[in-house]
N, C-alpha and C positions, 0 to 999 in steps of 0.2 A: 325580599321575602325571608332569607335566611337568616337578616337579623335580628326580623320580630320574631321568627321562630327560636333564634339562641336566647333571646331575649325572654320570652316564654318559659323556655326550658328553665333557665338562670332564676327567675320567679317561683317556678313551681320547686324548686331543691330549696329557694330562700323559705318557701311556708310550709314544707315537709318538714325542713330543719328542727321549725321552732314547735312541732308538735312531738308527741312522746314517740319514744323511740327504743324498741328493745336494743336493736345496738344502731350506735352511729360513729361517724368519722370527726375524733376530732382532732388530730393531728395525721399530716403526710408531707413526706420528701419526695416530692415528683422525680421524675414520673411514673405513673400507677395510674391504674382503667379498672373499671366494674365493668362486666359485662353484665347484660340485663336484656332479655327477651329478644334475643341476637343482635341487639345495639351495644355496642363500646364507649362509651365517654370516661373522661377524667376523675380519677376520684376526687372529692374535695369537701372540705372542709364543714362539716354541720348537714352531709347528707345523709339520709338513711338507707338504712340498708335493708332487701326486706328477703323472701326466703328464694332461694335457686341463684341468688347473686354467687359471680366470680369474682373475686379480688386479684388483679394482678400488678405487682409491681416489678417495674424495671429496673438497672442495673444504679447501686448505690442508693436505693429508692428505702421507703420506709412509711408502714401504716400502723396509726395507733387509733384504736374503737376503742368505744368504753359501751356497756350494756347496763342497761334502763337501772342495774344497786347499784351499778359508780364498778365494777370489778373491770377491766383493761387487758386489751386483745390486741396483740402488737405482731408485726409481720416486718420479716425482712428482706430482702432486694431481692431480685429475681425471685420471685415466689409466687404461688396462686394459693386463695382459698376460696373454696365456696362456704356460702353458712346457706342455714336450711332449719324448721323448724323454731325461729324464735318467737319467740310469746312471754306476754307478763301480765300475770292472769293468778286466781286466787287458789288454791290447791284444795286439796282432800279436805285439808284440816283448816280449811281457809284463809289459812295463811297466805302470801305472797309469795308466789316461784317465778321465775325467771329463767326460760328453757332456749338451749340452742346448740347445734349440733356446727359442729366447724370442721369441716376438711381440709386437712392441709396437703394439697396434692403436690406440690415440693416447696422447699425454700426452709428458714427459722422463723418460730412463733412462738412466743410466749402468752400464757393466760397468769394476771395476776389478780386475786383476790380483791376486789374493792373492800377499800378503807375511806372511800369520800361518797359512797351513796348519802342521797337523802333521809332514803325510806330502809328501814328493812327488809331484807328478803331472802329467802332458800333462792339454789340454783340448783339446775339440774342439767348442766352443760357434757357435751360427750365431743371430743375430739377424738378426729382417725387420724394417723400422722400416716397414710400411706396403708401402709401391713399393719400398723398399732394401734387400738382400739385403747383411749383413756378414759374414764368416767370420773365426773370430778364434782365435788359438791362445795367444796374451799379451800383452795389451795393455791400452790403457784407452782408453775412448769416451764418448761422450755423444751419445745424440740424442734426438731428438724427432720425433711426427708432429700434425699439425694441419689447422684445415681449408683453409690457404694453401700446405704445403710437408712434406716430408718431408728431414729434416738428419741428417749423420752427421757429427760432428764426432772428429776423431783426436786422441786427447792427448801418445800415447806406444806404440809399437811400431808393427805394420803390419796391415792389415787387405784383406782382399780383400772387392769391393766388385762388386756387380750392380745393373742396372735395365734392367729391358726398352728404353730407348732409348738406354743406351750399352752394354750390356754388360756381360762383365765386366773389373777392372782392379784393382790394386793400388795402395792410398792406403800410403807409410810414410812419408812426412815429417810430425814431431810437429808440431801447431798448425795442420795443415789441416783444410778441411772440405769435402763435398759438399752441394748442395739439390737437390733434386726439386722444382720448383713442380707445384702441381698445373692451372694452366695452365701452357703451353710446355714447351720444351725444359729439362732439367736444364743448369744453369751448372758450368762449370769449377772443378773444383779448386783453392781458394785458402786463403790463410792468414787465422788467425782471430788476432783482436788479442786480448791477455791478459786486457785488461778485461773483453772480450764473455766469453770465456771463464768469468772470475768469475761474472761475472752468469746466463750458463747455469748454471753449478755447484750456485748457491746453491737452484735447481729440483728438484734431485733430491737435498737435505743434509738433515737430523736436525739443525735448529736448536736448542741448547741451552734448555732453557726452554719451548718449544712444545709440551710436553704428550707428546712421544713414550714409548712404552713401551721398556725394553731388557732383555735378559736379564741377568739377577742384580737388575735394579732392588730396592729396599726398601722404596720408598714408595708407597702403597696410596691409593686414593679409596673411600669410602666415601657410596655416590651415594645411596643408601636403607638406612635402618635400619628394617623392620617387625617387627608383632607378631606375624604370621601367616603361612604360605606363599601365601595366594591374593593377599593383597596385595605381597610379598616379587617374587613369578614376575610380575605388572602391572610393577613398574620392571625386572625383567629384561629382560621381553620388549620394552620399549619400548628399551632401551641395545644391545641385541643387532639390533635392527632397521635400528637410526640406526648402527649402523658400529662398536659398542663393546663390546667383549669381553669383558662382566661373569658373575662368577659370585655365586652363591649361597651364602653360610657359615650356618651354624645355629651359634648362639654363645649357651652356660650363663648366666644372667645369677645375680649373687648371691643372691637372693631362691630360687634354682632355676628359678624360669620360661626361656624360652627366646624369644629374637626370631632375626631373621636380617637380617643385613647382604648387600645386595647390591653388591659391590666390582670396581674395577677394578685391576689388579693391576700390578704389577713398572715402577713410574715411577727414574726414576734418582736423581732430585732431589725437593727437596720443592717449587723452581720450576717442575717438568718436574707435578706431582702438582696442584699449585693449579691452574694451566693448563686441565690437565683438569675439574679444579673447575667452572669459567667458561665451558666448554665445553658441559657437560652439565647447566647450570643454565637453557638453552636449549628442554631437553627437557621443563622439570617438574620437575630435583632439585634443587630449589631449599637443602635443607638438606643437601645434599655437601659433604663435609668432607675434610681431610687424615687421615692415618693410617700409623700404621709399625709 
């Protein structure tokens, strides 16, 4: 029963996928869960996302959304966000807006302007990092929240910016940034050095090689091959627990008999596929393999 129902479930994210979506999943480094209507699953790969979800990812872990113009919402390892409010929908002047509110209740996130939308469109996107309140209409940021400080760092365009102890006020000069300690006073708006920069960046990227998933990926992990469903749905449920977004295949073997592969799906590379490998070999799948 539980594997026509993963099996179900697996169906219904495969035909949510392919319909519009103000923001969706299309790259992750497991492992990372959505929560949703107090159910936890795996995040993965061409899901949607819809309003009151949690995003969380685990340690080394890494999520990149992209929302309905193509602009890219990326999250880094240990980290939660909920989104709320998204819609894409025609505005006042009816034009096309593209609205979503992102909380980043810790970790690093970056929002980067889309440059590969379709269509065009306004956005009216609002991240809280915490204590900091951004408003962003095209831009690119980075921040972070922790248990020392909440940081919005500016990369490019302008952003209006709140906190209960200054207010609100307008950051547009690129390479700035704000802190909020979480003792004292927030410090002054200053510029960030290129280096530091990098180094943040590299917190909230899809390192080549690191095992991420991407849409169209090829290369497949093959984490359990059993002979059986009751031992097949044992490695499911343990991959799908740990942060990993395996599914179930039933696959004809020559003889006619029948086993089932339980796989992790859509790697880009087959360094991005081993990775995973090495990963999940951690859990008990000790004979995971590569596959395409």
């Amino acid at each position: 029963m539980r594997f026509g129902i993963g099996l179900m479930m697996f169906l219904g994210l495969a035909s949510a996928a392919a319909a519009a979506s103000t923001l969706t999943v299309e790259g992750v480094v497991s492992p990372a869960w959505v929560e949703r209507g107090g159910a936890r699953m795996p995040l993965a790969v061409g899901m949607q996302l819809n309003d009151r979800d949690r995003l969380v990812t685990g340690p080394g872990s890494r999520a990149l959304l992209r929302m309905a113009e193509g602009s890219a919402v990326k999250l880094g390892e240990n980290a939660a966000l909920v989104v709320d409010n998204l819609a894409d929908k025609l505005g006042a002047n009816t034009a096309r807006l593209v609205t979503a509110s992102l909380d980043v209740v810790r970790g690093a996130f970056r929002f980067t302007t889309g440059i590969l939308g379709k269509h065009a469109a306004g956005r009216d996107v609002k991240v809280r990092i915490s204590t900091v309140t951004a408003g962003i209409r095209g831009t690119d940021l980075w921040g972070k929240s922790d248990d020392q400080r909440d940081l919005v760092c500016l990369i490019e365009g302008s952003i209006s910016v709140s906190h209960a102890q200054t207010g609100e006020f307008t950051m547009a000069e690129p390479l700035s940034f704000f802190v909020a300690p979480r003792q004292g006073k927030p410090l002054p708006v200053a510029g960030v050095d290129p280096m530091q920069l990098k180094e943040w960046a590299t917190e909230t990227e899809i390192q080549a090689g690191s095992g991420g998933a991407r849409r169209g990926g090829r290369y497949q992990v093959d984490a359990s091959i059993a002979p059986d469903q009751k031992t097949a749905l044992a490695a499911y449920d343990t991959l799908r627990a740990a942060g990993y977004p395996a599914v179930v295949r039933p696959v004809k073997k020559e003889d006619g008999s029948q086993e089932y592969r339980v796989r992790i799906q859509q790697m880009p590379t087959q360094q991005d596929a081993q990775a995973t490998v090495e990963k999940i070999k951690t859990l008990g799948m000790t004979e995971a393999a590569v596959s395409k």
